[in-house]
C-alpha positions in Angstrom: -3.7 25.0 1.0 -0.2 25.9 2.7 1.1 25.3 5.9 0.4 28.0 7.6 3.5 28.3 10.1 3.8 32.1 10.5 0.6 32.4 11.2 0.9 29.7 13.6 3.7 31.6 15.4 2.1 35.3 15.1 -1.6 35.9 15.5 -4.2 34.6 18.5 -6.9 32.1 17.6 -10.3 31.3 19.5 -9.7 27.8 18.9 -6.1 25.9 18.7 -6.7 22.0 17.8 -4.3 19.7 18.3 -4.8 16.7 16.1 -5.7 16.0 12.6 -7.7 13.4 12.4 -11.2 12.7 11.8 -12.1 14.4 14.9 -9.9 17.4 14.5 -10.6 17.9 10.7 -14.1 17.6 11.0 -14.2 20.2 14.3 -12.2 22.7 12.4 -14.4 23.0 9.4 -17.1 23.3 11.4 -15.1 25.9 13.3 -14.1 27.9 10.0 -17.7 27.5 8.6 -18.9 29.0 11.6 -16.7 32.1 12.0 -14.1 30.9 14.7 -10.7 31.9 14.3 -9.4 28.2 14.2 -5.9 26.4 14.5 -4.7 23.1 14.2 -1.7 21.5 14.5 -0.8 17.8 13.5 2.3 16.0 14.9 2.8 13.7 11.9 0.5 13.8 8.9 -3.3 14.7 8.2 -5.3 11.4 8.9 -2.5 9.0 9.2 -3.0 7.2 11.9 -6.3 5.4 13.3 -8.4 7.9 10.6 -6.4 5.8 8.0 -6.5 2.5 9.3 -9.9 1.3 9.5 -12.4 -0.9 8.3 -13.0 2.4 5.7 -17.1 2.3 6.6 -19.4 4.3 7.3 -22.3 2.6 9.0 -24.6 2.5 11.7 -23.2 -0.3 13.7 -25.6 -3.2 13.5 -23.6 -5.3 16.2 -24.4 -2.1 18.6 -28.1 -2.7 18.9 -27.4 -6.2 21.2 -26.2 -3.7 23.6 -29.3 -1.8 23.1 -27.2 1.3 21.9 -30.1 2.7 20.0 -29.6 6.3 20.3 -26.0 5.3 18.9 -27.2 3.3 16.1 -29.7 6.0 15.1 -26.5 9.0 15.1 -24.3 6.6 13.4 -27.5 5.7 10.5 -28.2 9.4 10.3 -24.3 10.7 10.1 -23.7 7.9 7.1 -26.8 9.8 5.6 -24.7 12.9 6.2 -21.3 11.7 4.4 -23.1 10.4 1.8 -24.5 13.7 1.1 -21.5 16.2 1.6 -18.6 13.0 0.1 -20.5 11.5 -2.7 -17.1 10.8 -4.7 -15.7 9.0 -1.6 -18.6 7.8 0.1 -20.7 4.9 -1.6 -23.5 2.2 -1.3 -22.2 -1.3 -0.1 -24.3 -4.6 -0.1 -23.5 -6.9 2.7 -24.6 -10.4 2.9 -24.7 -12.4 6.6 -24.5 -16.1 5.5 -26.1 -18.4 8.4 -25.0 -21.6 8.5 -26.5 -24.2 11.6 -28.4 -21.2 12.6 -31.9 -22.5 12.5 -34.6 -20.5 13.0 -35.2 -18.8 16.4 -31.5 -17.3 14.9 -32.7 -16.1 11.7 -35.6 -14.4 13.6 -33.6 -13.0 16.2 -31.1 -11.5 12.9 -34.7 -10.3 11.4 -36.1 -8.2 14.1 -32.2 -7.0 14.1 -32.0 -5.8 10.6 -35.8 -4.6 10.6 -35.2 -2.3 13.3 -32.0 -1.4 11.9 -34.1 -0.6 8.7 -36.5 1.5 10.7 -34.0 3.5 12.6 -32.5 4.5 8.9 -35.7 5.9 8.0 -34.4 8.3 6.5 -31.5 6.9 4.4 -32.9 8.1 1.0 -33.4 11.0 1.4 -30.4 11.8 -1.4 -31.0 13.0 -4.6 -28.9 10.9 -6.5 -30.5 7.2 -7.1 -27.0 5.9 -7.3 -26.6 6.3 -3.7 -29.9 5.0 -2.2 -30.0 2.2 0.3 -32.5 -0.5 0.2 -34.0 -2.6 3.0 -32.8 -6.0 4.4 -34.2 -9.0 2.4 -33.4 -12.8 2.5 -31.3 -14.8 0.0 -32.2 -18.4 -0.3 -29.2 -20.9 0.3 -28.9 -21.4 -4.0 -29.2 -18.2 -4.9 -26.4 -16.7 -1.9 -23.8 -19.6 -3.6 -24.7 -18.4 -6.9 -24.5 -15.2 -6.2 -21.0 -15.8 -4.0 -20.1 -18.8 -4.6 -17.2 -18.1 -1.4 -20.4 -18.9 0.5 -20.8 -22.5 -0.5 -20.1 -24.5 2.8 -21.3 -27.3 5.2 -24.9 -26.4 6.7 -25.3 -23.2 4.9 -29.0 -22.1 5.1 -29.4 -19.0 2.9 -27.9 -15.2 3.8 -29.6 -12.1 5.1 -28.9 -8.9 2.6 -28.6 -5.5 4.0 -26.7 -2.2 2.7 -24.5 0.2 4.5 -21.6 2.5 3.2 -18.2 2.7 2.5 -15.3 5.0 2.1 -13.2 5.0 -0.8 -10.1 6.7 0.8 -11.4 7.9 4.9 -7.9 10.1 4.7 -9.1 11.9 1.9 -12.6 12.8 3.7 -10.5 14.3 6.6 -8.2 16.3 4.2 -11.1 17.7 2.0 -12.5 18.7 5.6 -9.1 21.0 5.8 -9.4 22.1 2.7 -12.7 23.6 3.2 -11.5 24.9 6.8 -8.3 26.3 4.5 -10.8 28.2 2.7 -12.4 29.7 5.4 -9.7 31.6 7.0 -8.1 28.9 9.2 -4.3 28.1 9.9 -3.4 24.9 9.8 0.1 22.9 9.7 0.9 19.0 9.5 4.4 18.0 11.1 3.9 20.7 14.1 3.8 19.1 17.2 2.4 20.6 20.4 4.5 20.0 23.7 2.8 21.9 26.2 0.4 23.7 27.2 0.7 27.5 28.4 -1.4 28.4 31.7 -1.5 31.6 33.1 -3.3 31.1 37.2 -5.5 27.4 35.7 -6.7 29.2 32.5 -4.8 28.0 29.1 -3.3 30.7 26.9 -1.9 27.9 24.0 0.8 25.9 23.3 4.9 25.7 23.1 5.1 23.4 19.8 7.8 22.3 17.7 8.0 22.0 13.9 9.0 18.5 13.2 11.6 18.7 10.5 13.4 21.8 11.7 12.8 21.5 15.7 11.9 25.0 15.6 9.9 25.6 18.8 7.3 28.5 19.2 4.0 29.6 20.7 0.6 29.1 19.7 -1.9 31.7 21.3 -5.2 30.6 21.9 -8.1 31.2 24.0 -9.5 27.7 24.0 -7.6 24.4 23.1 -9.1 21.2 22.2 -6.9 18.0 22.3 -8.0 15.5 19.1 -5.1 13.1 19.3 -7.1 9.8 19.1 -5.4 7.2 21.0 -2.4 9.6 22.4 -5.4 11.9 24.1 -4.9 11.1 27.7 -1.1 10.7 27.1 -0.7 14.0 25.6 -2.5 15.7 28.5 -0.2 14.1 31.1 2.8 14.8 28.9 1.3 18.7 28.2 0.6 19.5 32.4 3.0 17.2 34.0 -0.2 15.5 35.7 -2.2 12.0 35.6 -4.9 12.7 33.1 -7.9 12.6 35.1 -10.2 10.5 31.8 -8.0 7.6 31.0 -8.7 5.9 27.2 -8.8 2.0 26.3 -6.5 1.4 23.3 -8.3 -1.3 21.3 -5.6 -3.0 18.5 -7.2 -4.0 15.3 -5.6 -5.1 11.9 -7.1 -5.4 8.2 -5.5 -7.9 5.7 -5.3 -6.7 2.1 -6.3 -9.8 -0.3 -7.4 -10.8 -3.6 -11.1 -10.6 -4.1 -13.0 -13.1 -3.1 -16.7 -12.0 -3.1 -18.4 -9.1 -5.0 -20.6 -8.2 -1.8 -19.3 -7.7 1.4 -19.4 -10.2 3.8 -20.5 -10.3 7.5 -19.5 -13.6 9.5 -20.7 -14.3 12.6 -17.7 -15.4 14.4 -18.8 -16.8 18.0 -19.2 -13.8 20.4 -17.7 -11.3 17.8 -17.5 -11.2 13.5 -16.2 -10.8 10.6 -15.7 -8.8 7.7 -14.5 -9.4 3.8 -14.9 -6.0 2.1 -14.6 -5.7 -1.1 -12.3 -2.6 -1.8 -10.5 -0.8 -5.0 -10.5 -4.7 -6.5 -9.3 -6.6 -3.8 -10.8 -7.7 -0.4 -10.0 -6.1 2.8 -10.0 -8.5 5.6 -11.1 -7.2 8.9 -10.9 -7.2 12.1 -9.4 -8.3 15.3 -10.3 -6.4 18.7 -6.9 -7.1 20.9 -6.0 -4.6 24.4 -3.4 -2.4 23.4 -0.8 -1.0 26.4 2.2 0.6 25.1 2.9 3.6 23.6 0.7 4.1 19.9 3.2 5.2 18.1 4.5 1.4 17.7 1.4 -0.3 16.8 2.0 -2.9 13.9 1.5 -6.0 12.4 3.2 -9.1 13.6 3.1 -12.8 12.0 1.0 -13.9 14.7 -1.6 -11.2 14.0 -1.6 -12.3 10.4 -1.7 -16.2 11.1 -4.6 -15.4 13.7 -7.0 -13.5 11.4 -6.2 -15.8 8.7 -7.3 -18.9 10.9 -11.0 -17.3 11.6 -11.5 -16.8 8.0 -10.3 -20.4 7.5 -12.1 -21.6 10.5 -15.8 -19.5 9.8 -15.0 -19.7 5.9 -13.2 -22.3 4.6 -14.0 -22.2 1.0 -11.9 -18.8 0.8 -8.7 -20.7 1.5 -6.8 -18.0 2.8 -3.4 -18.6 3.6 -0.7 -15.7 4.1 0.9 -16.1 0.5 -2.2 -14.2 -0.4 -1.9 -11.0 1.9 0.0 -8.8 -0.5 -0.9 -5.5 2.1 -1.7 -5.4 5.9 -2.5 -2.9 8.8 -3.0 -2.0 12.1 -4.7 1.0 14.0 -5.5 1.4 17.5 -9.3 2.6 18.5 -9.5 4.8 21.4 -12.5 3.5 23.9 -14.1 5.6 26.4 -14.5 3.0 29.5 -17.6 2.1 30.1 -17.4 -1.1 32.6 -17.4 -3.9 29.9 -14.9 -6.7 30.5 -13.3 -6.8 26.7 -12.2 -4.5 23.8 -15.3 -6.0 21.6 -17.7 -4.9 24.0 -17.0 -1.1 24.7 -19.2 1.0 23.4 -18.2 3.0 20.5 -19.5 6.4 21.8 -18.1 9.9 22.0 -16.8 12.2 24.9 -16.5 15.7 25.3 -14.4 16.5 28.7 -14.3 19.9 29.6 -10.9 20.1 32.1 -12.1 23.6 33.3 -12.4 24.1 37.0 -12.0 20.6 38.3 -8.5 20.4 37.0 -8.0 23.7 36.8 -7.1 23.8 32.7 -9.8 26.5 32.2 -10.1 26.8 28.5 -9.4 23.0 27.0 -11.6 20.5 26.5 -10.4 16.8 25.2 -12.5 15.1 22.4 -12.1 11.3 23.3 -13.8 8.0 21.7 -15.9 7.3 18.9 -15.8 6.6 15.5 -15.0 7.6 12.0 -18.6 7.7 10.9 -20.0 10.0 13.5 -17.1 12.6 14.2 -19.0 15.3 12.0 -21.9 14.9 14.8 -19.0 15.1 17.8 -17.3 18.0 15.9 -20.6 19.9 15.7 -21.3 19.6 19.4 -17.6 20.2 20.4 -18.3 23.4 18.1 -21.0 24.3 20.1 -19.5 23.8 23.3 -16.0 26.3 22.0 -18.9 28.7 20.8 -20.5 29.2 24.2 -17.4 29.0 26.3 -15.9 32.0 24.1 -19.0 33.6 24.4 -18.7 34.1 20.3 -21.6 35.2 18.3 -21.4 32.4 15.6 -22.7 31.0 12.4 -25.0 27.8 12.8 -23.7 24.3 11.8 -23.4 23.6 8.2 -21.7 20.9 8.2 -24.3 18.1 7.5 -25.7 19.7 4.8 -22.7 21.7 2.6 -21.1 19.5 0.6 -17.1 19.0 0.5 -15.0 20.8 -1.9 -14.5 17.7 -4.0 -18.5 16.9 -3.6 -20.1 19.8 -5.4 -21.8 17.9 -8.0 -25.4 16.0 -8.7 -24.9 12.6 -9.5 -21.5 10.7 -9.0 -22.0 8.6 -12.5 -23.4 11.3 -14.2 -20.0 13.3 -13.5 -17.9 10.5 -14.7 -19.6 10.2 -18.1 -19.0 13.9 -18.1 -14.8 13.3 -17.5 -15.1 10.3 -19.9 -16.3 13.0 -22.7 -13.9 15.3 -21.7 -11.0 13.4 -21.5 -11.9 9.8 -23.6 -9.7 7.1 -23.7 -8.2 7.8 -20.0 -8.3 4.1 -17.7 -8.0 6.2 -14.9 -10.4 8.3 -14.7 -12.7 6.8 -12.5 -10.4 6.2 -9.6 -9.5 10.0 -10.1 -13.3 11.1 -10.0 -13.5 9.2 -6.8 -10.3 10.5 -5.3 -10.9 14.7 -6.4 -14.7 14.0 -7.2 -15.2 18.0 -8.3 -12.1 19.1 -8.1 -10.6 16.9 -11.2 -10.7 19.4 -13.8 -8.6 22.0 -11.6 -5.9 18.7 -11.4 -6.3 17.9 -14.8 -5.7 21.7 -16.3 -2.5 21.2 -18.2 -1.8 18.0 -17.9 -0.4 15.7 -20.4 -1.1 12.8 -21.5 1.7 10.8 -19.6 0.2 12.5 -16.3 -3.0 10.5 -16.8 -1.5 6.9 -16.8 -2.0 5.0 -13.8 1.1 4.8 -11.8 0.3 1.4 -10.5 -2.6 -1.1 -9.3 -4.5 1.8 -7.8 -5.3 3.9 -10.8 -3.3 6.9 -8.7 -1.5 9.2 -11.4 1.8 11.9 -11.8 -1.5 14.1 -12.5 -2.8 14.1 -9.1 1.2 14.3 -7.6 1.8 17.4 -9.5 -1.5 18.9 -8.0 -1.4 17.7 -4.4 2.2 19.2 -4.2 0.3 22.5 -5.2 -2.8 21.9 -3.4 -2.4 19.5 -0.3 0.4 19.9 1.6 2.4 17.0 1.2 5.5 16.6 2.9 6.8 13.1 2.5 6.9 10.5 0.2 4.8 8.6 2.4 2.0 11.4 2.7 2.1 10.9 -1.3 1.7 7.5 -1.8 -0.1 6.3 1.4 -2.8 9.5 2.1 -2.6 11.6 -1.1 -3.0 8.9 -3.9 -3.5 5.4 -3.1 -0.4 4.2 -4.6 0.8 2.6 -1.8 -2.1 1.1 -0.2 -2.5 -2.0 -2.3 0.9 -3.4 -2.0 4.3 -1.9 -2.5 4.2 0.4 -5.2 6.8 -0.5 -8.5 10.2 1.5 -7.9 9.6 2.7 -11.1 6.9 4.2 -10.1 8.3 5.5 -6.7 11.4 7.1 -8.5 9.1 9.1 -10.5 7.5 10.5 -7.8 10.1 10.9 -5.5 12.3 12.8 -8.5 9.0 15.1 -8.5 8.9 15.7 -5.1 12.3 16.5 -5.0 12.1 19.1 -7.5 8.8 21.1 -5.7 10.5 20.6 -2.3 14.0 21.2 -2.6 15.4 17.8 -2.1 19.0 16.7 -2.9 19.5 12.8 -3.9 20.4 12.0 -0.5 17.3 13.6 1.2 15.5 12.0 -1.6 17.2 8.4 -1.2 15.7 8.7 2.0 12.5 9.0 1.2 12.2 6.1 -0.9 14.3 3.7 1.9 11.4 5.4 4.4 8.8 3.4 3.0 10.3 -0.1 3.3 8.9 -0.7 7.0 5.1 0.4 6.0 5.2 -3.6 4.4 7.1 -5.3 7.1 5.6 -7.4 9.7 6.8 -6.5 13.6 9.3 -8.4 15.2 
């Protein structure tokens, strides 16, 4: 996969996206699979905003059914099905366990009919053929066996814990990247670091974009007959910058930031937290802290962290469970992303619904041709991209392919079973510690990374089990750009801490070789991923 900039500048496309992250990725696959002459364009990298930092679930949204959002619950419970199926490698079971403590028991009811219902609207989780991904019912753990079991739980009042399963993703940016891949393979043109500036009208019907690439400032034009606008939380902001006119759908920018700790339980844990919750997920041997739900007004660009975020989430896992003894000298990684909400009248961030939008700007607005994808979440975008799909196919009038999407696996998901794979690598290449990170991280595509490779390319790099192997074949394969595409979105290097200079010198040499970097563009590089670990001032 190359950036594909003279295409870019040269041909016409039935469908220009702008955006690369869940949404966008997932909508041009379906695109490519389908036929349509796709585009897309990313201003920064593939998934590296609010597609990377996330809770990393998939799920059906439990929390969603005291709204009585069951038609959400039962897309979000059948699209985790979906992942599972076409992401094996990167999509996997999780147990939870909701501990109750004080609750008595009209509350353990009420949390029963919530999890049986949430069991029945999953009827159809199972339907997998590999065992090692099936999803069993809700059950109850008695208050001795939940503290044996996590012993985190042990606490004041604590009455036994509710088990249930959902899903989680091993590395979300890698989901939306194999998702290019595919779409790579399928005829469409795609480029990270070009950024689209405006859009081209000709009498209220849209003809493309004037972009920019990023690192040169070249500017050229994109020619398209229909353009969508996938840009997360910058949606509405790029359509007023793009026309010169208040957008006429305005988004809610939602803050929330994950802590990266030492494990703590092997289960994830769900704690009921007054009118909202928590989570502690375990993740790649640690435990990802989540979440806070803040109002967000300035530009999204500048999200972060600050102390006070830190010293806030930290006090609600003190406060709700104490026996963790948190206290910020554990948080060796942190993060913030911003969720764009589609209004729906509800007074706080926590409360607004989770679901999608499709706006079609056509004759109302007079931007005839481009449609804005705005709202929802990670774990149903292949279900938005399939009916934005639809929606592109009828307004070109295109005789078209039907959706594959839920059913054809990714390229790095072509296999059976996930654990029957690995023992396959493990005879292929014994003695390698890393090998089960890497199957996770390239799933089918391993062997092509590991063709050639010596042995010093298979040793892990750092905490994350990430190897020189995978950054000699994503320079080849992925279009990486920066060392922060490499060690943040490419590997997981970075995402566990700061990576060892050691580790980032080699890298960055390698880099520097395949790209064409002199030591100064290079020293660059590594001083550009100093502020990815510093708190906000």
């Amino acid at each position: 996969m190359q950036r594909a900039l003279s295409r870019l500048s040269s041909e016409t496309f039935d469908v220009l996206i702008i955006g690369g992250g869940a949404t966008g990725c997932f909508t041009a696959r379906d695109c490519a699979l389908r036929g349509l002459k796709v585009a897309l364009v990313e201003a920064r990298d593939f998934a590296s905003a609010t597609s990377a930092h996330n809770s990393k679930l998939a799920h059906g949204g439990l929390r969603y059914l005291r709204n009585l959002e069951f038609s959400l619950v039962r897309e979000s419970l059948r699209e985790r099905r979906h992942l599972m199926r076409i992401a094996p490698h990167l999509v996997r079971p999780l147990p939870f366990l909701l501990p109750l403590y004080h609750a008595g028991l009209a509350e353990r009811l009420k949390l029963r009919a919530g999890l049986t219902l949430y069991d029945l609207l999953s009827f159809d989780r199972n339907r997998l053929e590999d065992p090692g991904q099936r999803l069993p019912g809700h059950r109850w753990i008695s208050k001795t066996d939940a503290v044996t079991r996590e012993p985190i739980l042990a606490g004041d009042g604590l009455e036994g814990a509710f088990e249930y399963h959902d899903a989680q993703m091993y590395a979300p940016e890698r989901i939306a990247l194999e998702c290019l891949i595919d779409a790579d393979a399928h005829g469409a043109a795609l480029a990270n670091y070009v950024s689209a500036d405006r859009l081209l009208l000709r009498e209220g019907k849209v003809e493309g974009v004037t972009a920019h690439e990023v690192m040169t400032g070249a500017v050229f034009d994109i020619r398209a007959r229909t353009v969508l606008v996938a840009a997360g939380p910058w949606a509405d902001l790029f359509l007023e910058q793009a026309t010169g006119r208040q957008a006429a759908h305005k988004l809610i920018r939602s803050k929330g930031i994950h802590l990266l700790v030492p494990q703590i339980s092997k289960s994830a844990l769900t704690i009921e937290a007054g009118n909202s919750h928590l989570f502690a997920l375990p993740w790649r041997g640690h435990t990802l802290l989540a979440t806070t739900d803040t109002p967000f007004s300035g530009d999204p660009s500048t999200v972060a962290v600050d102390e006070s975020d830190i010293e806030g989430l930290l006090g609600s896992f003190r406060k709700y469970l104490p026996s963790a003894q948190l206290g910020v000298e554990q948080v060796q990684f942190f993060y913030a992303g911003l969720r764009p909400l589609v209004s729906d009248g509800s007074k706080d961030s926590y409360n607004v619904s989770r679901r999608s939008e499709l706006v079609n700007h056509g004759a109302d607005e007079q931007l005839d041709g481009v449609f804005s994808a705005l709202g929802g979440k990670w774990t149903t975008s292949r279900a938005l991209a399939q009916t934005i799909t639809d929606a592109l196919v009828k307004k070109l009038g295109a005789k078209a392919n039907p959706c594959a999407t839920a059913t054809t696996p990714l390229p790095g998901g072509r296999f059976d079973r996930f654990d029957q794979m690995v023992r396959g690598y493990q005879k292929t290449w014994p003695g390698i510690s890393t090998l089960r990170n890497l199957a996770h991280m390239l799933g089918a595509r391993l062997p092509a990374a590991l063709k050639g490779a010596k042995l010093t390319d298979l040793a892990s790099l750092g905490k994350s089990g990430d190897t020189l192997a995978q950054v000699r074949f994503t320079l080849d394969e992925e279009m990486a750009l920066t060392l922060e595409d490499m060690v943040m979105r490419r590997t997981g290097l970075g995402q566990l801490g700061p990576p060892s200079p050691a580790a980032v010198e080699k890298i960055a040499s390698l880099m520097a070789a395949h790209l064409g970097w002199n030591e100064e563009k290079k020293a660059r590089e590594i001083d550009s991923l100093a502020p990815i670990y510093r708190t906000a001032a």
